[in-house]
N, CA, C and O atoms as a GROMACS GRO file, in nm:
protein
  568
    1UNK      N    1   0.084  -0.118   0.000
    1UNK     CA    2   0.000   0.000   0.000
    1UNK      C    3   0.088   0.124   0.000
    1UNK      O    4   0.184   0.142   0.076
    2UNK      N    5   0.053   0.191  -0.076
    2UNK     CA    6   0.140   0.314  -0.110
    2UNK      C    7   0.113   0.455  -0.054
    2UNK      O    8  -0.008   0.481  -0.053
    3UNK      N    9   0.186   0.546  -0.010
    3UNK     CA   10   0.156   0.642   0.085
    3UNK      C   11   0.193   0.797  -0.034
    3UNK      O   12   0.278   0.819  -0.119
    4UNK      N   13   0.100   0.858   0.012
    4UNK     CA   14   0.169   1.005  -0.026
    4UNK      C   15   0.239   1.099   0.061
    4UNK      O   16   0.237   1.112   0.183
    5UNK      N   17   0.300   1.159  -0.029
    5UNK     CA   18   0.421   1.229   0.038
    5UNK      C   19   0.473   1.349  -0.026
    5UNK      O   20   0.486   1.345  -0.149
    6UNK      N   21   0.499   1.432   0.023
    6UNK     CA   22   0.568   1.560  -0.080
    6UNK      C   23   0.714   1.530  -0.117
    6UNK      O   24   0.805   1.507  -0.038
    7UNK      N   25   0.723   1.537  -0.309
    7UNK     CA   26   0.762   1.474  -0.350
    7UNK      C   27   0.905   1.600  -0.391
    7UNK      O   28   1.015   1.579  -0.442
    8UNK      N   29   0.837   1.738  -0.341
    8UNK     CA   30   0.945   1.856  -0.359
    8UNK      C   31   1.013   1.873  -0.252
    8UNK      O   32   1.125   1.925  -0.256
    9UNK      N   33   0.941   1.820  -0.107
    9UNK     CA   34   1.029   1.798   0.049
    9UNK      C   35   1.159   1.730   0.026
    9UNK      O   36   1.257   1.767   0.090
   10UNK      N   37   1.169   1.635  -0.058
   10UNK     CA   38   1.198   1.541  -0.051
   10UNK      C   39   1.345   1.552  -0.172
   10UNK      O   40   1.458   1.507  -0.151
   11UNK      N   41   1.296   1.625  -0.294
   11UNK     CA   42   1.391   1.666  -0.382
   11UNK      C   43   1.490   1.797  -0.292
   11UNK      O   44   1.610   1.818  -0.306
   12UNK      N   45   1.416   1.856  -0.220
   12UNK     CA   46   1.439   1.981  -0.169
   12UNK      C   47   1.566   1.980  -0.061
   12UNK      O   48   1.659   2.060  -0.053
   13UNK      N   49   1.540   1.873   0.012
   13UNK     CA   50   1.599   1.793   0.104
   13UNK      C   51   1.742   1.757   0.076
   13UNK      O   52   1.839   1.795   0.142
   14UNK      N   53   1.747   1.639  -0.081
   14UNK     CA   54   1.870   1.574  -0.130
   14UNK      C   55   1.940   1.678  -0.192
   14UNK      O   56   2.063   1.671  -0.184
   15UNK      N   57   1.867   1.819  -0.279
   15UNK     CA   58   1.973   1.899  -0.324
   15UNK      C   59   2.066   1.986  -0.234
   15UNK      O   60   2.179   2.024  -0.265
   16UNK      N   61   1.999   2.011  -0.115
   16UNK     CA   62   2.040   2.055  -0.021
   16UNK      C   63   2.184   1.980   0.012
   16UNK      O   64   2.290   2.041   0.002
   17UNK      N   65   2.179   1.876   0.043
   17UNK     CA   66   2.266   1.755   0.044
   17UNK      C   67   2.414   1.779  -0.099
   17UNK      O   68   2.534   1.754  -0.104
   18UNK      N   69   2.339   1.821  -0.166
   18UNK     CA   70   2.393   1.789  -0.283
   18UNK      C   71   2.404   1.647  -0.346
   18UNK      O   72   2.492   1.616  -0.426
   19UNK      N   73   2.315   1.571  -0.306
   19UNK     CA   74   2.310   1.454  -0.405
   19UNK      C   75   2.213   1.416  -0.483
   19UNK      O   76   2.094   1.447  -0.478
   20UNK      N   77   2.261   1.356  -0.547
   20UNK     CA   78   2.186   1.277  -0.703
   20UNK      C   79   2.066   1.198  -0.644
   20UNK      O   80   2.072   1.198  -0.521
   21UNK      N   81   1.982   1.144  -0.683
   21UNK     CA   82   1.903   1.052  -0.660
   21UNK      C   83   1.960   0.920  -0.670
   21UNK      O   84   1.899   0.829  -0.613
   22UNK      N   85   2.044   0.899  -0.718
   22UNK     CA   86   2.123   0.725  -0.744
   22UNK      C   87   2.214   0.740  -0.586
   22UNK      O   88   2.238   0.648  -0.508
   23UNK      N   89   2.247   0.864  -0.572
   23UNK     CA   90   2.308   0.842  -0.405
   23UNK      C   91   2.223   0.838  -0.342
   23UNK      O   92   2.225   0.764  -0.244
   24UNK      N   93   2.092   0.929  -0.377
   24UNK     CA   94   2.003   0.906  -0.215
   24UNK      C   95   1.943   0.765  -0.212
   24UNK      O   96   1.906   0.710  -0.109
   25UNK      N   97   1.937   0.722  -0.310
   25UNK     CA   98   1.922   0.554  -0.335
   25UNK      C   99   2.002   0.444  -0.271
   25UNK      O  100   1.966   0.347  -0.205
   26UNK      N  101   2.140   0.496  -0.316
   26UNK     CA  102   2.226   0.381  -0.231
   26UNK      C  103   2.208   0.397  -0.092
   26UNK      O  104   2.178   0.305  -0.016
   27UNK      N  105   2.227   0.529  -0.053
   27UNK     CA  106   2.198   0.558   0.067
   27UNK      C  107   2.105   0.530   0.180
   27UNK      O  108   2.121   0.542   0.301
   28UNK      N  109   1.960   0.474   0.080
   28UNK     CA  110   1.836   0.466   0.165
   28UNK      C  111   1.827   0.315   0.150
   28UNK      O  112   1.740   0.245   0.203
   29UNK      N  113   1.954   0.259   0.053
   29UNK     CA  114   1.898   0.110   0.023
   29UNK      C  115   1.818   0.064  -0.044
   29UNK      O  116   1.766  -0.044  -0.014
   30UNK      N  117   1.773   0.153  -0.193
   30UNK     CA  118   1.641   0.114  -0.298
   30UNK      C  119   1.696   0.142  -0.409
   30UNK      O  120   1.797   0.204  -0.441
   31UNK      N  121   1.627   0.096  -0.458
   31UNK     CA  122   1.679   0.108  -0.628
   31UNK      C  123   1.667   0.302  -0.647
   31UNK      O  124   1.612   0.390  -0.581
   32UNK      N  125   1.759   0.301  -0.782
   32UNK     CA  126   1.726   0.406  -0.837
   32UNK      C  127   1.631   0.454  -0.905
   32UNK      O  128   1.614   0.576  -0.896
   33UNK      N  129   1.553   0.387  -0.979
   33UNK     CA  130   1.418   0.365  -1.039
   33UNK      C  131   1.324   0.408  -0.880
   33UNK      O  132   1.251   0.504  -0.906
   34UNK      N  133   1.309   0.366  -0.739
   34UNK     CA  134   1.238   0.358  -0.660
   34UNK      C  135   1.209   0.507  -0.636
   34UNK      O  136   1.099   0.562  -0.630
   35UNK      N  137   1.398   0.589  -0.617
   35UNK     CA  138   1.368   0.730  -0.562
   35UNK      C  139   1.330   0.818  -0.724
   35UNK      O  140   1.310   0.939  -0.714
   36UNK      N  141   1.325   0.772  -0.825
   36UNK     CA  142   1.313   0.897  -0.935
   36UNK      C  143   1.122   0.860  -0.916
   36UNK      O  144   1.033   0.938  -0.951
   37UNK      N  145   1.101   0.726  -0.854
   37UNK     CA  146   0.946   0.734  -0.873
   37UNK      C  147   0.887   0.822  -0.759
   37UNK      O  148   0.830   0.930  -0.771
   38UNK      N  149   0.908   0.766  -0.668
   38UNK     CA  150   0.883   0.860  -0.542
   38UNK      C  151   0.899   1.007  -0.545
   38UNK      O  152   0.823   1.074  -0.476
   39UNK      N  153   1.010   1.076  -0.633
   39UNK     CA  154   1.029   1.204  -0.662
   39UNK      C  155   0.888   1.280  -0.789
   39UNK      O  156   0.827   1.387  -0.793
   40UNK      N  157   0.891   1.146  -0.880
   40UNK     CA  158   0.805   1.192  -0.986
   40UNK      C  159   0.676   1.202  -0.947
   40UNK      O  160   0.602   1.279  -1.008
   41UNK      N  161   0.624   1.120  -0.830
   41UNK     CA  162   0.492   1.042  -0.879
   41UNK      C  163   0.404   1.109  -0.720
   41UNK      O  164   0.287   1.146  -0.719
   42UNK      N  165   0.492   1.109  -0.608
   42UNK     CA  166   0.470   1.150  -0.452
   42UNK      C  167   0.383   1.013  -0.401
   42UNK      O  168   0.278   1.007  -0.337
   43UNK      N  169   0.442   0.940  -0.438
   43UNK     CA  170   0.364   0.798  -0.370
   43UNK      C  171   0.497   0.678  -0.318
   43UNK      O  172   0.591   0.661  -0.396
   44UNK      N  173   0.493   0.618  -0.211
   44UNK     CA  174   0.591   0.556  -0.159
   44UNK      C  175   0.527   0.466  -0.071
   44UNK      O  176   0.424   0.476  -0.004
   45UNK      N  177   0.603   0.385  -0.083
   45UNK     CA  178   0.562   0.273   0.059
   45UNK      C  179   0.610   0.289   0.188
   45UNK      O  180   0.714   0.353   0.202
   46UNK      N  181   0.547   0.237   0.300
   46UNK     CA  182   0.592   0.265   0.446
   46UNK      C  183   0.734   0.256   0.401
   46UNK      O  184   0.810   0.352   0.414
   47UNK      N  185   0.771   0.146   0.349
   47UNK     CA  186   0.911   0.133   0.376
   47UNK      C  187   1.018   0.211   0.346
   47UNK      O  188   1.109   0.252   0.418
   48UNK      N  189   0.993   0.228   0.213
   48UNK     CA  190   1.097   0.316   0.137
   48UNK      C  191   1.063   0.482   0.174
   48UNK      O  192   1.138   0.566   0.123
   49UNK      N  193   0.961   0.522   0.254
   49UNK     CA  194   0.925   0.631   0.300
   49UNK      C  195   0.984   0.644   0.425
   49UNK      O  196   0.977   0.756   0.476
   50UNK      N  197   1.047   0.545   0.493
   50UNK     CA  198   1.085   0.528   0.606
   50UNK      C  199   1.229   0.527   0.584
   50UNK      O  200   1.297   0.603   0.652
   51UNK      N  201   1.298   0.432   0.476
   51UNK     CA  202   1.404   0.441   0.447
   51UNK      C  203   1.474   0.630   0.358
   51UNK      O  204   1.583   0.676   0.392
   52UNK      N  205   1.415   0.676   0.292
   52UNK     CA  206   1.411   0.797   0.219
   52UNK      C  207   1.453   0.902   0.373
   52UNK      O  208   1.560   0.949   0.411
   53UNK      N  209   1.300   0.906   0.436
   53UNK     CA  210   1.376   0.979   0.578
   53UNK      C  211   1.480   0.952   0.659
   53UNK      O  212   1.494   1.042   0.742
   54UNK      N  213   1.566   0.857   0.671
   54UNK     CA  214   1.613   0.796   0.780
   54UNK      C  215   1.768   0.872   0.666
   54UNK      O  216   1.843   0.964   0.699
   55UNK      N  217   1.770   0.815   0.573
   55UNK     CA  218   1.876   0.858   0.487
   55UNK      C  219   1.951   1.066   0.461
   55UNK      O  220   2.056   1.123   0.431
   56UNK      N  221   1.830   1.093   0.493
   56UNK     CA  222   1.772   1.213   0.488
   56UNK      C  223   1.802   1.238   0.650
   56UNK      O  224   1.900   1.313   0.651
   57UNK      N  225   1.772   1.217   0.753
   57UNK     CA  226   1.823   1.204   0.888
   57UNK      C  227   1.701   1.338   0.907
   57UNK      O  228   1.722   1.452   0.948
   58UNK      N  229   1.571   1.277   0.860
   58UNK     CA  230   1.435   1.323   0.871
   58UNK      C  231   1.335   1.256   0.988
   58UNK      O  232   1.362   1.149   1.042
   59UNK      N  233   1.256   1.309   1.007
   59UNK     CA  234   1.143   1.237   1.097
   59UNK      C  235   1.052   1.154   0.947
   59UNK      O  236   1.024   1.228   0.853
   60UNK      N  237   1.028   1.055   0.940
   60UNK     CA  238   0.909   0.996   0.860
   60UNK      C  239   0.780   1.068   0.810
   60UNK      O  240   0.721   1.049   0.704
   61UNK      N  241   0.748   1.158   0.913
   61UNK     CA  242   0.645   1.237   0.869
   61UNK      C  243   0.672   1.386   0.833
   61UNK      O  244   0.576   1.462   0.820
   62UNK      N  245   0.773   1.420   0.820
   62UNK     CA  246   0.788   1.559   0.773
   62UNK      C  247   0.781   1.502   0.623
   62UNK      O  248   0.757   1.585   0.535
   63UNK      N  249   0.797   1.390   0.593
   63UNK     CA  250   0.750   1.393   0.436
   63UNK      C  251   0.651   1.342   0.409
   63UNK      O  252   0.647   1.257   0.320
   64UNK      N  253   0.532   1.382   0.486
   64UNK     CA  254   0.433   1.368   0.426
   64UNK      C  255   0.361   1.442   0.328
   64UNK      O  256   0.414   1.541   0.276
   65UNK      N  257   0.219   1.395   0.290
   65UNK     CA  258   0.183   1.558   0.128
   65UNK      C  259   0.188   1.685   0.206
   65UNK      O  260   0.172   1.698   0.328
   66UNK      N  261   0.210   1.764   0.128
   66UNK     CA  262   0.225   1.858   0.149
   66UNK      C  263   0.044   1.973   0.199
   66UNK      O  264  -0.061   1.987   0.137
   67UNK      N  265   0.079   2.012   0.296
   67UNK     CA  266  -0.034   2.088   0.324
   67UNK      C  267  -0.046   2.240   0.338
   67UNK      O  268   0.032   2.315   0.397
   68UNK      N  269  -0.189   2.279   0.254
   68UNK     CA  270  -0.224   2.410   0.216
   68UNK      C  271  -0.256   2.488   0.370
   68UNK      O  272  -0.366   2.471   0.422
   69UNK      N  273  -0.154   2.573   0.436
   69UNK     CA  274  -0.176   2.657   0.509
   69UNK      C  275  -0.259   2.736   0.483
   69UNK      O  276  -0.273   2.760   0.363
   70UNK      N  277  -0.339   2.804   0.572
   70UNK     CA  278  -0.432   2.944   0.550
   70UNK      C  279  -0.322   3.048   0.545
   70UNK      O  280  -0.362   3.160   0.514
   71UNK      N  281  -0.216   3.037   0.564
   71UNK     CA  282  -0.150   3.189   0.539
   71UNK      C  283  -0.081   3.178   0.418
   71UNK      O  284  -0.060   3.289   0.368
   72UNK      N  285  -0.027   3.058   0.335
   72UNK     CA  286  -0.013   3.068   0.219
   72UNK      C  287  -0.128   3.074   0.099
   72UNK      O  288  -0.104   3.057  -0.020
   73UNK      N  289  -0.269   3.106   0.164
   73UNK     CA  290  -0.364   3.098   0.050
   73UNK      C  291  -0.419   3.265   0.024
   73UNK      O  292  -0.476   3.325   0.115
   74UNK      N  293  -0.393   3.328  -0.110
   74UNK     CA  294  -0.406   3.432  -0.112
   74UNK      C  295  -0.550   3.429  -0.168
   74UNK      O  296  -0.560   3.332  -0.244
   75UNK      N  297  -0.671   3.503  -0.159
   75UNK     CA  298  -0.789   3.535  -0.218
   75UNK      C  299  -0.790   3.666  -0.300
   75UNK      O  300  -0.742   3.772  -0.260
   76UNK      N  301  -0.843   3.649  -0.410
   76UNK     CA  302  -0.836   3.759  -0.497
   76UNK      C  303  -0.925   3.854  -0.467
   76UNK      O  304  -1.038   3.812  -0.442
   77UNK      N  305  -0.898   4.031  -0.460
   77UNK     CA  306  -1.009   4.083  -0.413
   77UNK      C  307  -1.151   4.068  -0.523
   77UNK      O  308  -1.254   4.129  -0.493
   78UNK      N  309  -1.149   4.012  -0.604
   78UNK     CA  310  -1.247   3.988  -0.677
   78UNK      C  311  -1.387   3.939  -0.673
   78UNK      O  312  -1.492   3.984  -0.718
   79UNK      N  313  -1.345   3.798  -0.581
   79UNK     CA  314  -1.386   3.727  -0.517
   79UNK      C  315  -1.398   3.695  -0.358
   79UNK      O  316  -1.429   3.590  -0.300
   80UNK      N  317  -1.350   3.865  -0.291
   80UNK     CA  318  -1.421   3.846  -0.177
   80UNK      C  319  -1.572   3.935  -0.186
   80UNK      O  320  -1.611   4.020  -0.267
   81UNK      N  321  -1.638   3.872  -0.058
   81UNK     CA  322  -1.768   3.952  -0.037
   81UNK      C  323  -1.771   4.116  -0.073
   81UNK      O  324  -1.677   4.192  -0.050
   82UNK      N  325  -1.940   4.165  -0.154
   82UNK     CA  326  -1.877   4.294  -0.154
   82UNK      C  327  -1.838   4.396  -0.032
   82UNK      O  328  -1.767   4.493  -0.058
   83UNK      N  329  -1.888   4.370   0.112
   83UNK     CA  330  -1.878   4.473   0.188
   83UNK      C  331  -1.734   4.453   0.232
   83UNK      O  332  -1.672   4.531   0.305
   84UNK      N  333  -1.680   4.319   0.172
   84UNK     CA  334  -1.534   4.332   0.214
   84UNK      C  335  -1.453   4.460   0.184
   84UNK      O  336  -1.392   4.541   0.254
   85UNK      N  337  -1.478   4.447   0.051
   85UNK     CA  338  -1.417   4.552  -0.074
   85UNK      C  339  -1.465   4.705  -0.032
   85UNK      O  340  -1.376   4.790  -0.036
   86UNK      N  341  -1.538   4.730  -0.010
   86UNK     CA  342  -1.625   4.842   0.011
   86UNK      C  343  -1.552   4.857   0.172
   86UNK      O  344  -1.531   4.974   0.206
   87UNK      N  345  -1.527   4.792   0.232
   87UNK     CA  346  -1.447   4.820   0.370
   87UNK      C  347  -1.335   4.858   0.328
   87UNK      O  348  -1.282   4.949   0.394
   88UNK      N  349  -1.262   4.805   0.210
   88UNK     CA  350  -1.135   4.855   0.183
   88UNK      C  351  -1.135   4.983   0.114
   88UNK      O  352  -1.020   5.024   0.103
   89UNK      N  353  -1.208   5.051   0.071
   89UNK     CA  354  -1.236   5.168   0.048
   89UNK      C  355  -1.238   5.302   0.122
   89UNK      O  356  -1.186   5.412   0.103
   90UNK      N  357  -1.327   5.244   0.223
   90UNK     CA  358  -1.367   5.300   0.334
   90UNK      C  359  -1.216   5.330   0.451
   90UNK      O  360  -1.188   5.430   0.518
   91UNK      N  361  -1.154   5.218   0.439
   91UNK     CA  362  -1.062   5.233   0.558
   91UNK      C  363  -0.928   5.319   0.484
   91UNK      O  364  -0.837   5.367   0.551
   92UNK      N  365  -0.936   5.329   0.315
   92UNK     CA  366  -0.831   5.408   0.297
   92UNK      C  367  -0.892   5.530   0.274
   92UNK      O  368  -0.802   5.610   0.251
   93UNK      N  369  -0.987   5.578   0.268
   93UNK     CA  370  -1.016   5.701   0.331
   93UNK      C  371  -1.012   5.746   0.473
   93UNK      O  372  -0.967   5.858   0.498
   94UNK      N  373  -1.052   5.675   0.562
   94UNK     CA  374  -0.990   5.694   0.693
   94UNK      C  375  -0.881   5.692   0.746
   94UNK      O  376  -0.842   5.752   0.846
   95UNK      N  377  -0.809   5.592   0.654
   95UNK     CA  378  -0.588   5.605   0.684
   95UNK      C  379  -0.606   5.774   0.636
   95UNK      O  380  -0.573   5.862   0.715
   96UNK      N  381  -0.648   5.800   0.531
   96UNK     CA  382  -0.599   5.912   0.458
   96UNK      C  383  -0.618   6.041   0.513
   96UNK      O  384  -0.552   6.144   0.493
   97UNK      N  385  -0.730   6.020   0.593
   97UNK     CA  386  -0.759   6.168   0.711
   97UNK      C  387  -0.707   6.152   0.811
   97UNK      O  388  -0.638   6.234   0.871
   98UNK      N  389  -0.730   6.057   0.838
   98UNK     CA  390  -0.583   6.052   1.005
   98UNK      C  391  -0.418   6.100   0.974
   98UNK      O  392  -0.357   6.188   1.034
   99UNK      N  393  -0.372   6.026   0.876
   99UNK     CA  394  -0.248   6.084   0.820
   99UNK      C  395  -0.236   6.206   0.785
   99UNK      O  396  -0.155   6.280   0.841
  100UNK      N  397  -0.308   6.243   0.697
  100UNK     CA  398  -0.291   6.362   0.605
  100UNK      C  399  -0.337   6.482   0.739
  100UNK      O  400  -0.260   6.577   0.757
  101UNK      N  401  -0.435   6.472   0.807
  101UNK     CA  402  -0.447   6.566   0.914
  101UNK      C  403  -0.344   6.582   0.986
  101UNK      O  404  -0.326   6.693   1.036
  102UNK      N  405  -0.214   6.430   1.022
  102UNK     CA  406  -0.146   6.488   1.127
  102UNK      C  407  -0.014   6.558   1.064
  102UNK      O  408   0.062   6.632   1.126
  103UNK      N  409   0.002   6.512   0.900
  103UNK     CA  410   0.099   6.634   0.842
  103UNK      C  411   0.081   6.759   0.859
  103UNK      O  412   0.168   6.838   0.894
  104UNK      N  413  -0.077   6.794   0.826
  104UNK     CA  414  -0.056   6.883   0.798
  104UNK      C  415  -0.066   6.947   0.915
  104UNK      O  416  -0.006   7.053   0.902
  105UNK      N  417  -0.125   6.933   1.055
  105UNK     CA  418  -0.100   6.987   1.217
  105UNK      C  419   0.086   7.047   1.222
  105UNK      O  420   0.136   7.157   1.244
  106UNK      N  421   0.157   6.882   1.184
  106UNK     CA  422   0.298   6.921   1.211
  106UNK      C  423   0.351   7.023   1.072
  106UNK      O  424   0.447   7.096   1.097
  107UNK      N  425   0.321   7.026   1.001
  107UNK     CA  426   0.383   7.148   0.890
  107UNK      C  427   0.317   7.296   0.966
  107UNK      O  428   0.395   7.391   0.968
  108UNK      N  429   0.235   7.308   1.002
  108UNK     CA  430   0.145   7.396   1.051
  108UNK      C  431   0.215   7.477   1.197
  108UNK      O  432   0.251   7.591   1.223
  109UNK      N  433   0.210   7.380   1.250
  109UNK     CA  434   0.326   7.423   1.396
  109UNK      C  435   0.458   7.427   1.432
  109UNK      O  436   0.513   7.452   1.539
  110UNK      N  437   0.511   7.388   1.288
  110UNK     CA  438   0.662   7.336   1.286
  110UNK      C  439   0.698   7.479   1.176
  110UNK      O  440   0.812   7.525   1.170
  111UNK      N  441   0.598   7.530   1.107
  111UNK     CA  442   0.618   7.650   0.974
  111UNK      C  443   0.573   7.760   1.022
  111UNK      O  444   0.637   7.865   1.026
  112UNK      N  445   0.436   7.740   1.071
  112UNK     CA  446   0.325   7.851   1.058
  112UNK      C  447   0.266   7.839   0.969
  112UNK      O  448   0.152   7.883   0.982
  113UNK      N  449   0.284   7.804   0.889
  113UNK     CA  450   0.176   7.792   0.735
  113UNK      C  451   0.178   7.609   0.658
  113UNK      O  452   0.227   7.503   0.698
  114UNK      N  453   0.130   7.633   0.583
  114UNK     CA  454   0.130   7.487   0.513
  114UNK      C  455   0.217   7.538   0.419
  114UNK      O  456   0.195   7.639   0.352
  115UNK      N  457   0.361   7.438   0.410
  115UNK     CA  458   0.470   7.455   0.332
  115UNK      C  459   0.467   7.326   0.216
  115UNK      O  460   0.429   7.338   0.099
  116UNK      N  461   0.526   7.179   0.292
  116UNK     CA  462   0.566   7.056   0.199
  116UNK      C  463   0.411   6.970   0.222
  116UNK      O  464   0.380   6.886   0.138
  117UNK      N  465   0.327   6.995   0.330
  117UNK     CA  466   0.238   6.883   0.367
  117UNK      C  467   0.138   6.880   0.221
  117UNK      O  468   0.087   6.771   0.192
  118UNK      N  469   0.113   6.990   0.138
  118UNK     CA  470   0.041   6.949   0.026
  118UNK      C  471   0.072   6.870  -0.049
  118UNK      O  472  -0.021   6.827  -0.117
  119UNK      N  473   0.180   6.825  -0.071
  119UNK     CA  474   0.213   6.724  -0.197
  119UNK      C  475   0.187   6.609  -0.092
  119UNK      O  476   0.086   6.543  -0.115
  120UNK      N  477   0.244   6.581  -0.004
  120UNK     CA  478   0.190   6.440  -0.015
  120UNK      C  479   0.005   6.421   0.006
  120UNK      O  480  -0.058   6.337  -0.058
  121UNK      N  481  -0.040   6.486   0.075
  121UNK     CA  482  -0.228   6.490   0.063
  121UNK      C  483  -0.226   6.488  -0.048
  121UNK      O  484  -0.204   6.373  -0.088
  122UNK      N  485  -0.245   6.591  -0.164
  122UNK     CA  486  -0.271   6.595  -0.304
  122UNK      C  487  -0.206   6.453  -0.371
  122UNK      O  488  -0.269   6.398  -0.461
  123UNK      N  489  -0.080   6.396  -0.326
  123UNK     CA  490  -0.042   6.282  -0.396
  123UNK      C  491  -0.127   6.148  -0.339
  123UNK      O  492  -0.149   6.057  -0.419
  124UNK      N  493  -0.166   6.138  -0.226
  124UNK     CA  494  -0.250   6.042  -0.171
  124UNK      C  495  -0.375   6.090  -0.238
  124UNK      O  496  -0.445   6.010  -0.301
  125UNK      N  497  -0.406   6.215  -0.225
  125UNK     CA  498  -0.586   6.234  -0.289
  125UNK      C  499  -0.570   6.141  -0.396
  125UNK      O  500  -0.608   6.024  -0.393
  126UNK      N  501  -0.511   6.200  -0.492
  126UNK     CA  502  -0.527   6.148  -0.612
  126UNK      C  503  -0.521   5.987  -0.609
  126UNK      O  504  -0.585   5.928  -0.697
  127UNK      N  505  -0.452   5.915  -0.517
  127UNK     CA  506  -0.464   5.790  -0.549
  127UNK      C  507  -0.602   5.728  -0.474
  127UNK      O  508  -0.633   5.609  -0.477
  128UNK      N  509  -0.662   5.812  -0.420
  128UNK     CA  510  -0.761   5.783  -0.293
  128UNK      C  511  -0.911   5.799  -0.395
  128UNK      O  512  -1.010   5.729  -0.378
  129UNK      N  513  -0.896   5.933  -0.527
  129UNK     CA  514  -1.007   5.942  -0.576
  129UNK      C  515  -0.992   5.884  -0.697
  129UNK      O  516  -1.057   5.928  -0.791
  130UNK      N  517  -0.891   5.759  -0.719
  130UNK     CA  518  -0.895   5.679  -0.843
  130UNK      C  519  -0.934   5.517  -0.751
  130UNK      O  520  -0.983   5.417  -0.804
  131UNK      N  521  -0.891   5.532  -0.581
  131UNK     CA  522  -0.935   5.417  -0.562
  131UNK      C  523  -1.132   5.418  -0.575
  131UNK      O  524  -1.204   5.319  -0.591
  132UNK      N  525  -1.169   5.539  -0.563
  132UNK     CA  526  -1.281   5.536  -0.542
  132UNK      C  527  -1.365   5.521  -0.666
  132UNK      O  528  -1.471   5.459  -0.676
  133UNK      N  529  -1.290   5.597  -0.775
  133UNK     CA  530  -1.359   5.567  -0.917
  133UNK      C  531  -1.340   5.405  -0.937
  133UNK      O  532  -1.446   5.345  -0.956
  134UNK      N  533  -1.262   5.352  -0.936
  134UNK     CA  534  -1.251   5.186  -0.952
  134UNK      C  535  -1.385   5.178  -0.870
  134UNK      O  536  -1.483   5.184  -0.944
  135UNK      N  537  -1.410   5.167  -0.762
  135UNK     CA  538  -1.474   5.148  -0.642
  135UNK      C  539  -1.680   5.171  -0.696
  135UNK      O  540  -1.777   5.096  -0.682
  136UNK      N  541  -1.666   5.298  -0.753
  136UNK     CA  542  -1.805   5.327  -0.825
  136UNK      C  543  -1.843   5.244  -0.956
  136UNK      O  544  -1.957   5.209  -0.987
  137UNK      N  545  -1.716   5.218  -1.033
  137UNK     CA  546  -1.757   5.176  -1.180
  137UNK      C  547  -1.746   5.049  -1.146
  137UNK      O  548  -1.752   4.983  -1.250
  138UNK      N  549  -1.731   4.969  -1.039
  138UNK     CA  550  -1.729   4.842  -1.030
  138UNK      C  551  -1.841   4.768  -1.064
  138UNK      O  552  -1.944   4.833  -1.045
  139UNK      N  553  -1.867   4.619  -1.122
  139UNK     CA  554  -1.986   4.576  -1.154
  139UNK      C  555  -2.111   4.550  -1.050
  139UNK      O  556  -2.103   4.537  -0.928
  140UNK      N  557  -2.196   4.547  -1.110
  140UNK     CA  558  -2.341   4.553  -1.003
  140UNK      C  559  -2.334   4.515  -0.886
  140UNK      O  560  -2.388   4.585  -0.800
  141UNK      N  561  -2.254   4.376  -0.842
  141UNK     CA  562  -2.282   4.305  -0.734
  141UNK      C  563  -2.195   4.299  -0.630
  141UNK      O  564  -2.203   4.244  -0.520
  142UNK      N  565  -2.039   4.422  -0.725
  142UNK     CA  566  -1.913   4.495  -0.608
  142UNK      C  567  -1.878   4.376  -0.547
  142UNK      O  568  -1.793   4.376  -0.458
   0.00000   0.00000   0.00000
């Protein structure tokens, strides 16, 4: 009965090593044919899954399949809910008045007048009222 296993752990592992698959073979005690299958295919038997780690000076189960973390899974904003999207809107207009208010307080008390704090507001506006045009022309269901 044949087991799965991550079959890039496992390549990832021997290059590290710097060896060939015909060494990690002699090494684990299996044919060479055994580790190019196990590399190609991610299926192995207890044994040679046992032998592969041990050669490897692995635990048995760190090569198992490989599993999809929630922090490696990115969602497209496309396809999140719309009030998600519409929150993201919302909250960069609110970064943008909290920030941009406290430049311009410190240009204000640090000058007397508003000197440099306009370019960056005016450079954030502008990206703030193109996030919002995206944001309006978006399709019906946002």
């Amino acid at each position: 009965m044949d087991m799965k296993i991550d079959p890039l752990k496992i390549r990832q592992l021997r290059e590290a090593r710097g060896w060939s698959q015909e060494h990690l073979a002699e090494v684990a005690g299996l044919s060479a044919r055994t580790v190019q299958r196990i590399e190609a295919e991610g299926n192995a038997s207890p044994e040679s899954r046992m032998a592969v780690a041990a050669a490897l000076g692995v635990d048995a189960a760190e090569l198992g399949p490989p599993q999809a973390s929630l922090a490696s899974v990115s969602i497209p904003t496309a396809v999140l809910p719309p009030q998600r999207r519409q929150g993201d809107w919302r909250r960069h207009a609110s970064i943008f008045l909290i920030v941009c208010t406290a430049l311009v307080l410190f240009d204000v008390f640090d000058h007397g007048t508003i000197t440099w704090s306009k370019w960056p507001v005016l450079g954030w506006g502008i990206g703030l009222l193109m996030h919002w045009l995206r944001w309006r022309t978006a399709p019906a269901g946002r």
